[in-house]
FIVO-535211 format. One record per residue (C-alpha): residue in one letter; y, x, z. Coordinates in pm, whole numbers, plus 50000, padded with zeros to 5 digits. Example, Ala and Ser with C-alpha at 12.3 -4.5 7.8 and 13.67 -1.06 7.14 Angstrom:
<rs>
+------+-------+-------+-------+
: resn :    py :    px :    pz :
+------+-------+-------+-------+
:    a : 49550 : 51230 : 50780 :
:    s : 49894 : 51367 : 50714 :
+------+-------+-------+-------+
</rs>
This chain:
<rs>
+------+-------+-------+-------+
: resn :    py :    px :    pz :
+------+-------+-------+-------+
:    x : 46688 : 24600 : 95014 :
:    x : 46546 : 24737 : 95331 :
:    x : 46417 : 25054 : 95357 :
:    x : 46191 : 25265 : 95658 :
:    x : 46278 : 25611 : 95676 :
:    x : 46243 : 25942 : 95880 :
:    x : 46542 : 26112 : 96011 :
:    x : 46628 : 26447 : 96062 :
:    x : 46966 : 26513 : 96069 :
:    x : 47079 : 26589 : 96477 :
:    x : 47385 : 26447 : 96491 :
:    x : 47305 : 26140 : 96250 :
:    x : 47033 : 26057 : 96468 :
:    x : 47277 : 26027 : 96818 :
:    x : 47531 : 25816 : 96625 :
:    x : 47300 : 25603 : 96508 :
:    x : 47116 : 25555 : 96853 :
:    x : 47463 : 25536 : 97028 :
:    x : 47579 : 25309 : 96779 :
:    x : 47271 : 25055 : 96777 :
:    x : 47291 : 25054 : 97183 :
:    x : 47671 : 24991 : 97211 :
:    x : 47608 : 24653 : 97069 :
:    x : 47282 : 24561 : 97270 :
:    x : 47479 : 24420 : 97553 :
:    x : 47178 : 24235 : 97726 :
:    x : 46979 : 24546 : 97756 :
:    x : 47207 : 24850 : 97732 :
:    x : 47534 : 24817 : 97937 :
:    x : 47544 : 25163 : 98057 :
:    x : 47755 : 25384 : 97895 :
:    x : 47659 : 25686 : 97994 :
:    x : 47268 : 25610 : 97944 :
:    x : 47367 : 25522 : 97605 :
:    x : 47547 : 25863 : 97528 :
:    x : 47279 : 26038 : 97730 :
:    x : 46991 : 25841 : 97503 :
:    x : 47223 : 25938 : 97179 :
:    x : 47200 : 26289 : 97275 :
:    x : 46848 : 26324 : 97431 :
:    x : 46790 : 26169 : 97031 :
:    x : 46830 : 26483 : 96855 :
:    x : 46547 : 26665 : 96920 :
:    x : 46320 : 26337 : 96876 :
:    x : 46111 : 26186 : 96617 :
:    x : 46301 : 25949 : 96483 :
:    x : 46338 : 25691 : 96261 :
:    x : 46574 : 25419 : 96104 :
:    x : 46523 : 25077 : 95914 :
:    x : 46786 : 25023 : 95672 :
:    x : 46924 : 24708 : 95503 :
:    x : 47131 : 24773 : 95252 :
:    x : 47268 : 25117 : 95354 :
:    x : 47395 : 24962 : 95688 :
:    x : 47123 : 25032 : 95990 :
:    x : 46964 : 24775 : 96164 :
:    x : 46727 : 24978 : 96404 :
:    x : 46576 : 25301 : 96548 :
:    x : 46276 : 25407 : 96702 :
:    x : 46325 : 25734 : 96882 :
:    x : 46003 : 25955 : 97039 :
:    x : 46029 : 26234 : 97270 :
:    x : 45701 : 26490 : 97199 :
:    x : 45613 : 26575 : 97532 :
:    x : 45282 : 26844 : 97443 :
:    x : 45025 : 26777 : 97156 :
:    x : 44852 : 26513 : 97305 :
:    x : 45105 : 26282 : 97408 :
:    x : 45446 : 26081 : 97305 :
:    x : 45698 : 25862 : 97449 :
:    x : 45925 : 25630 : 97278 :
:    x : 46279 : 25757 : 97462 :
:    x : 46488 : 25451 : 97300 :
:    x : 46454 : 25211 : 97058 :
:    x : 46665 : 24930 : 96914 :
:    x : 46720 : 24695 : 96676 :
:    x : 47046 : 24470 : 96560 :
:    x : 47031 : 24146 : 96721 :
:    x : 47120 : 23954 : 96371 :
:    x : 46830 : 24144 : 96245 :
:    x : 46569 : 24065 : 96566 :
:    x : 46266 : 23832 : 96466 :
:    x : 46232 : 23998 : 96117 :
:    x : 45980 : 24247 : 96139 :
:    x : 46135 : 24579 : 96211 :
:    x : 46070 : 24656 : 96518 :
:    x : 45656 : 24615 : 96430 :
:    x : 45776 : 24814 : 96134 :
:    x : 45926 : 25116 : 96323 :
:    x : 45641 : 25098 : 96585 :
:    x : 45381 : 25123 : 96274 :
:    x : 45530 : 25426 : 96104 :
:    x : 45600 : 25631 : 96425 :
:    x : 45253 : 25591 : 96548 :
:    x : 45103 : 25644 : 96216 :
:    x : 45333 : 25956 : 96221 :
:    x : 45217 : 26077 : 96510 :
:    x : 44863 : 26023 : 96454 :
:    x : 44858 : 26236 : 96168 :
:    x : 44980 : 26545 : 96362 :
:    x : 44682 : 26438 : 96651 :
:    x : 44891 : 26275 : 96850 :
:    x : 44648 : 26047 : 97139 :
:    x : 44870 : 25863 : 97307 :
:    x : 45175 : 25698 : 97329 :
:    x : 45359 : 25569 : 97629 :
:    x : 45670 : 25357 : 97707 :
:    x : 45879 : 25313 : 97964 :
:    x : 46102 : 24980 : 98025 :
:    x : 46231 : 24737 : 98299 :
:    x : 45924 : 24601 : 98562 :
:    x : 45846 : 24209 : 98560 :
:    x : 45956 : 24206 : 98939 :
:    x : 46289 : 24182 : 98841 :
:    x : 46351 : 23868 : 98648 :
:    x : 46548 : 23897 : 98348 :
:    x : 46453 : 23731 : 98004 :
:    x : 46567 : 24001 : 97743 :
:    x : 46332 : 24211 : 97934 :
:    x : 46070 : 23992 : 97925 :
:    x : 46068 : 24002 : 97518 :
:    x : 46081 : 24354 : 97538 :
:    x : 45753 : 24397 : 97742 :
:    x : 45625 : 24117 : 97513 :
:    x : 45690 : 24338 : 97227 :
:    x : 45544 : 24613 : 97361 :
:    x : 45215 : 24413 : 97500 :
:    x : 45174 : 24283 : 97129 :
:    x : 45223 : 24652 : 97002 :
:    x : 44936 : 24712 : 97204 :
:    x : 45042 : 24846 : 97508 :
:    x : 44870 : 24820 : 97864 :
:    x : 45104 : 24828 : 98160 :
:    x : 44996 : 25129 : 98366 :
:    x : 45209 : 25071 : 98686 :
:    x : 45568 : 24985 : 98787 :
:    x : 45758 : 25236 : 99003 :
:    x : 46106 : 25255 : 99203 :
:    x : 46008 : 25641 : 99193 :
:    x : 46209 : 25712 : 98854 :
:    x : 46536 : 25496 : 98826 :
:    x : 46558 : 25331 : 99223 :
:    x : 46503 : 25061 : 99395 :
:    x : 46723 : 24823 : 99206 :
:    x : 46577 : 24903 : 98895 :
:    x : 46200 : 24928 : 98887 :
:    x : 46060 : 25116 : 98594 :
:    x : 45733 : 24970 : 98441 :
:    x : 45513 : 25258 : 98240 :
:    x : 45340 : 25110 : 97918 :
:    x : 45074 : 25364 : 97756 :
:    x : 44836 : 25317 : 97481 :
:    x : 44533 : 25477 : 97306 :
:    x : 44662 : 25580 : 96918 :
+------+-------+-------+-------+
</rs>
């Protein structure tokens, strides 16, 4: 049975980010940006689908004032991709966040101008989540790896 829940727990919520990114090869290949998402997870909103007991994905928001969000990291099990729970995650954390008057929501992932097909989903998923691309930058992560900023209204 799956099941959609909030997490608290510090510690549970970097394992379970570090864990779920370890085994995303085609997006997350960085070590250390793994660890460093895992532990920039602790003091996020955060939140897990389950199948089972075993977890198949996260959704992870840093609170940056009262007026605005940003999902840090998200991920879900490639076995489990296609099913849902990404939408699923995306629906509870913004429904979350609306209710403490939350406005906006913004995410940040790899720009179209470099080609690479896992990232094209991703921005695909994020466009059908109803996200607007705002602008792509070398400012943030360098030249070789052009960061595109997503935002939308909640």
């Amino acid at each position: 049975m799956r099941r959609f829940q909030q997490v608290l727990d510090k510690d549970l919520k970097r394992t379970y980010t570090i864990n779920i990114l370890s085994v995303l090869n085609d997006w997350f290949q960085d070590e250390q940006a793994i660890k460093s998402y895992g532990e920039k997870s602790r003091d996020s909103l955060y939140f897990i689908s389950t199948m089972n007991k075993e977890i198949e994905g996260f959704i992870s928001l840093h609170l940056h004032n009262n007026m605005s969000a940003e999902i840090m990291s998200m991920g879900v099990i490639k076995e489990a991709h296609g099913q849902g729970i990404g939408s699923r995650l995306m629906e509870l954390a913004q429904t979350q966040l609306k209710k403490q008057g939350f406005k906006f929501l913004q995410v940040k992932t790899l720009g179209p101008s470099v080609e690479c097909s896992f990232y094209k989903s991703t921005r695909k998923f994020y466009e059908t989540s109803g996200f607007v691309a705002l602008e792509e930058t070398t400012a943030l992560w360098g030249e070789d790896n052009p960061c595109l900023i997503m935002i939308k209204n909640l």
